[in-house]
C-alpha positions as CSV (number, residue, x, y, z in Angstrom):
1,X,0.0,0.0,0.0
2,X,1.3,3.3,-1.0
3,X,0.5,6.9,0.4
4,X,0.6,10.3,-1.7
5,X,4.4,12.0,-0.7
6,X,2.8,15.3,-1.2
7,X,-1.1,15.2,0.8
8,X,-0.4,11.7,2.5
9,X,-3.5,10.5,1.2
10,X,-4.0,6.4,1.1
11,X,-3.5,5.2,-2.7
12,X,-4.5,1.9,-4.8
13,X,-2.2,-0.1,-6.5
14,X,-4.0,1.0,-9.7
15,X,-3.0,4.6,-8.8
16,X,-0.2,6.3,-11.2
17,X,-1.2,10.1,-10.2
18,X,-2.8,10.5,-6.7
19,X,-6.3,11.4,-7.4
20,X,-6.6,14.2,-4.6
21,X,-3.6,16.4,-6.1
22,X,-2.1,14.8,-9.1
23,X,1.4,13.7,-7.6
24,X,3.0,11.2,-9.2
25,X,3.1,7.3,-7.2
26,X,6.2,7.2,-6.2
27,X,7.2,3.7,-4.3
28,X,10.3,2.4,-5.3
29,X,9.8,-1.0,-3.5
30,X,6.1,-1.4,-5.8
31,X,6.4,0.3,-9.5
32,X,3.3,0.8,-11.2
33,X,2.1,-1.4,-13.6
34,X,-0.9,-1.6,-15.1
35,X,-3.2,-3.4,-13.3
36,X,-5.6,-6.0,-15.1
37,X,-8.9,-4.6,-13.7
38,X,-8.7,-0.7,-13.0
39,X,-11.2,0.3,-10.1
40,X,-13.1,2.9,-12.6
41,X,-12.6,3.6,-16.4
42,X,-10.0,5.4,-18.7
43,X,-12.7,7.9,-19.5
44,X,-15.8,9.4,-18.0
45,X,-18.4,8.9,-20.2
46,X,-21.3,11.5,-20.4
47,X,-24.6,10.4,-18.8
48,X,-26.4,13.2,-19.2
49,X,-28.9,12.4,-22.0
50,X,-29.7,15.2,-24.3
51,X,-32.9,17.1,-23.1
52,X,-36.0,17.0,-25.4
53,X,-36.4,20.3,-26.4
54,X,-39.7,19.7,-28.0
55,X,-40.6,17.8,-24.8
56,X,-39.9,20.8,-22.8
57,X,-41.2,23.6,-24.9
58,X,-44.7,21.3,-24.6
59,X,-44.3,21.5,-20.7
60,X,-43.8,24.8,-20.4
61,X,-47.1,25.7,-22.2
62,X,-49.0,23.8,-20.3
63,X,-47.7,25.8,-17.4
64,X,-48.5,29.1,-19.2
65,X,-52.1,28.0,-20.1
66,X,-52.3,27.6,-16.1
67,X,-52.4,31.2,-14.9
68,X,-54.9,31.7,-18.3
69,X,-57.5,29.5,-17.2
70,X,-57.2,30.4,-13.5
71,X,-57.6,33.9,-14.3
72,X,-60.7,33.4,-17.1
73,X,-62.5,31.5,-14.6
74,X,-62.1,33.9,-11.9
75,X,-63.0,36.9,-14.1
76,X,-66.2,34.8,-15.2
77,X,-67.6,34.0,-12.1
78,X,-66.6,37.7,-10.8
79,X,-67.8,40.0,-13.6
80,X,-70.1,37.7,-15.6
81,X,-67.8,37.7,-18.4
82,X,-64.0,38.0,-19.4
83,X,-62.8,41.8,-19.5
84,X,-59.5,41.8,-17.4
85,X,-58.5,38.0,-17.7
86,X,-57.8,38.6,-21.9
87,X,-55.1,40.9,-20.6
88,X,-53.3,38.3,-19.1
89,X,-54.4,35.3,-22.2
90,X,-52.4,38.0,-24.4
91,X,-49.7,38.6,-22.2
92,X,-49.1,34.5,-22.1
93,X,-49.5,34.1,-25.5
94,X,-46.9,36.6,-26.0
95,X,-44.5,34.7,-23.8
96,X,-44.8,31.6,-25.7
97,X,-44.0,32.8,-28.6
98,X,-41.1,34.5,-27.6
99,X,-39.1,32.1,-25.1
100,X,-41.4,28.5,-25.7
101,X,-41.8,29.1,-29.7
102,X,-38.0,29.1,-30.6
103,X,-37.7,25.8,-28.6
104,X,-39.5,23.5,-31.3
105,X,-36.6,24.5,-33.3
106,X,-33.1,23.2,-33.8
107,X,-31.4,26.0,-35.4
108,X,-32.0,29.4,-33.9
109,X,-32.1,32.1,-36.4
110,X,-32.1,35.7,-34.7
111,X,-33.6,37.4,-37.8
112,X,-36.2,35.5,-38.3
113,X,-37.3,34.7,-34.6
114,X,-36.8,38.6,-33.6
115,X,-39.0,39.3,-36.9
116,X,-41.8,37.2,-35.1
117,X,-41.6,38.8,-31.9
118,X,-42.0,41.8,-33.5
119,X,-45.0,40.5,-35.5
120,X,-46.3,38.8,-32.4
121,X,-46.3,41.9,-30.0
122,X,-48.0,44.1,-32.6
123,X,-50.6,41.9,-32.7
124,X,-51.0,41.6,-28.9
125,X,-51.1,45.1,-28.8
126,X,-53.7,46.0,-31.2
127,X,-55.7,43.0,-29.1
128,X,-55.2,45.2,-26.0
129,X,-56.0,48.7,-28.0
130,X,-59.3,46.6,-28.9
131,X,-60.4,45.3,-25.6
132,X,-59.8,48.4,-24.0
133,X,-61.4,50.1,-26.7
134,X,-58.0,52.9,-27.1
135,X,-56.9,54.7,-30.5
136,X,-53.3,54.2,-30.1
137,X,-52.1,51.7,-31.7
138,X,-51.4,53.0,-35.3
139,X,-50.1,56.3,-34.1
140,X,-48.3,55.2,-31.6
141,X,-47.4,51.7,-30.6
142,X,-47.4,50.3,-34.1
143,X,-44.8,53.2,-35.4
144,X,-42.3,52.7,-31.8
145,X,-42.4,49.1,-32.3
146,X,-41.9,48.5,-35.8
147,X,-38.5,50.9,-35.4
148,X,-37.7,49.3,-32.1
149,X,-38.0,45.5,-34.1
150,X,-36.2,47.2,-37.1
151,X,-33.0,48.4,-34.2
152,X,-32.8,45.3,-32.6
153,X,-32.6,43.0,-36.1
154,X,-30.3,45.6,-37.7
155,X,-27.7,45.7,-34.8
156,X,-27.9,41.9,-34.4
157,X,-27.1,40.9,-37.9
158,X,-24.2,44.0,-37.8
159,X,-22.6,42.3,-34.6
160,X,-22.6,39.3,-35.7
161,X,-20.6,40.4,-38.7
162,X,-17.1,39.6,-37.7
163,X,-15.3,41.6,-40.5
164,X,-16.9,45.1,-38.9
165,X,-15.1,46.4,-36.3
166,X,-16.4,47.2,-32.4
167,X,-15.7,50.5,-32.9
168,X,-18.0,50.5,-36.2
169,X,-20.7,48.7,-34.7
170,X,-20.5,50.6,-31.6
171,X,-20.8,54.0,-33.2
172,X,-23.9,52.1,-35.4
173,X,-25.6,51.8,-31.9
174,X,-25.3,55.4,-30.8
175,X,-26.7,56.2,-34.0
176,X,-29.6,54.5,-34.5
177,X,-30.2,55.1,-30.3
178,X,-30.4,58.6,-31.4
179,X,-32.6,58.6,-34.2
180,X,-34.7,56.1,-32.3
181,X,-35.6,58.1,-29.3
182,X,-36.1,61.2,-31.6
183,X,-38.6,59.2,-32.9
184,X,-40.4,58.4,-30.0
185,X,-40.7,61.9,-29.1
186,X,-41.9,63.0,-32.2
187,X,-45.0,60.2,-32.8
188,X,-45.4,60.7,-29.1
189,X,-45.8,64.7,-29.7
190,X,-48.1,64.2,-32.7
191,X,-50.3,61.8,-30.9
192,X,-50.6,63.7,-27.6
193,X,-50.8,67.8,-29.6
194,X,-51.3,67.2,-33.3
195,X,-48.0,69.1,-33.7
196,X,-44.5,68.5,-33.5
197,X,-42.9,69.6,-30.0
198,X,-39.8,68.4,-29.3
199,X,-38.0,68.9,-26.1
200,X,-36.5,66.3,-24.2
201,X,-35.2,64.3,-27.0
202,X,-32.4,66.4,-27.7
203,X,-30.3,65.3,-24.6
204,X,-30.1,61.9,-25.9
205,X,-29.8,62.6,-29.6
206,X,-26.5,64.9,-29.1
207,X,-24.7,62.6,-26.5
208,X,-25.1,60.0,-28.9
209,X,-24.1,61.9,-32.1
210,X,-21.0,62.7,-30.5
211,X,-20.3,59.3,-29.1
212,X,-20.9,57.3,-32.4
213,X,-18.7,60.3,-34.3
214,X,-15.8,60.0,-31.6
215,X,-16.2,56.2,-32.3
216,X,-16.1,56.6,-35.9
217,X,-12.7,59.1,-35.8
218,X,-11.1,56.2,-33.6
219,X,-11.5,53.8,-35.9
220,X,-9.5,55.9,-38.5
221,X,-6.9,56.8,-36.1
222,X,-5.1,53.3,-35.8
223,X,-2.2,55.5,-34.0
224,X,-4.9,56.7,-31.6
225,X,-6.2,53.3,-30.9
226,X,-3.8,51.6,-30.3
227,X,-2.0,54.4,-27.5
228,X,-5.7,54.5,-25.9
229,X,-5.3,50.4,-25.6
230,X,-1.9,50.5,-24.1
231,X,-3.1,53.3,-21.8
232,X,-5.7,51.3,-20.4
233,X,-3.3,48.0,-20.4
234,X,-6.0,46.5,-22.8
């Protein structure tokens, strides 16, 4: 029997490296050889089984129907009919499809999934603009979140470009953040006064005008870039 020179620890005659911290056997008076039946395996083989997706993504909607029927039932016997439970049947079916949906899936595609979200919470919107019986949706919600869909897609497909630079797709961000939140104001003004007032928008539009500019100058300043790395040891 021979014992680990470095943490003492008791070793097998199978042992060539002590298991606890890797030491090599050493017992002159017993070499190592290898031993005909070896107390575990060369390898450790993987038992964790692949999870069924599919499988999953079915459990999880039967979870989400869960809170739907509880609610519809409640809202039936309460007001004689569904008014606030739809709110919360269109705020589940907008969770499906954006975290369950993708899951039936093998091959994620960002484009096309973030194009279906988009889809998928206009329609949930104009559903709530309907049961609350509102005239927003085309002037205002339908507008922000077809240019909030068209940000998002745009800057995924540009990051996950790795022939542009960070400093490209950096200065990308600040300017579409800019002309986003202009946006916003302005369909937010028109719906609100019928006119165009624009006030607080401007503190976000210049910051980020000058930040995706100073991005864009750094990128054609290699001599500049590369002192700024060194400065900050990067």
């Amino acid at each position: 029997m021979s014992y680990c020179v470095n943490c003492g620890v008791e070793l097998a005659d199978s042992e060539k490296y002590c298991p606890l911290c890797n030491v090599e056997v050493i017992n002159p008076k017993a070499p190592w050889e290898e031993p005909p039946v070896r107390p575990y395996p060369h390898h450790l083989e993987n038992l964790m089984k692949k999870v069924d997706r599919r499988y999953f993504a079915t459990l999880v909607a039967l979870f989400l129907l869960i809170p739907v029927f509880v609610t519809i039932l409640i809202d039936l016997f309460s007001s004689n009919g569904m008014t606030w439970s739809a709110y919360t049947a269109s705020a589940m079916a907008l969770i499906y499809v954006i975290i369950v949906f993708p899951l039936y899936f093998k091959k994620f595609n960002p484009v096309i999934f973030l194009s279906v979200d988009t889809v998928a919470l206009l329609v949930c919107l104009l559903f709530i603009e309907r049961i609350s019986r509102g005239s927003w949706f085309f002037t205002v919600a339908m507008p922000i979140t077809l240019a909030a869909g068209v940000f998002i897609i745009s800057s995924v497909v540009l990051f996950r470009k790795k022939t542009v630079s960070f400093l490209l797709k950096t200065a990308f961000v600040f300017a579409v953040t800019s002309i986003f939140i202009t946006l916003i104001e302005l369909v937010v003004s028109i719906h609100k006064h019928n006119t165009v007032i624009m006030k607080w928008s401007f503190y976000v539009f210049i910051p980020c005008v000058v930040l995706a500019a100073a991005s864009m100058i750094l990128e054609q300043r290699k001599n500049l870039k590369e002192e700024i790395k060194r400065r900050m040891f990067y």
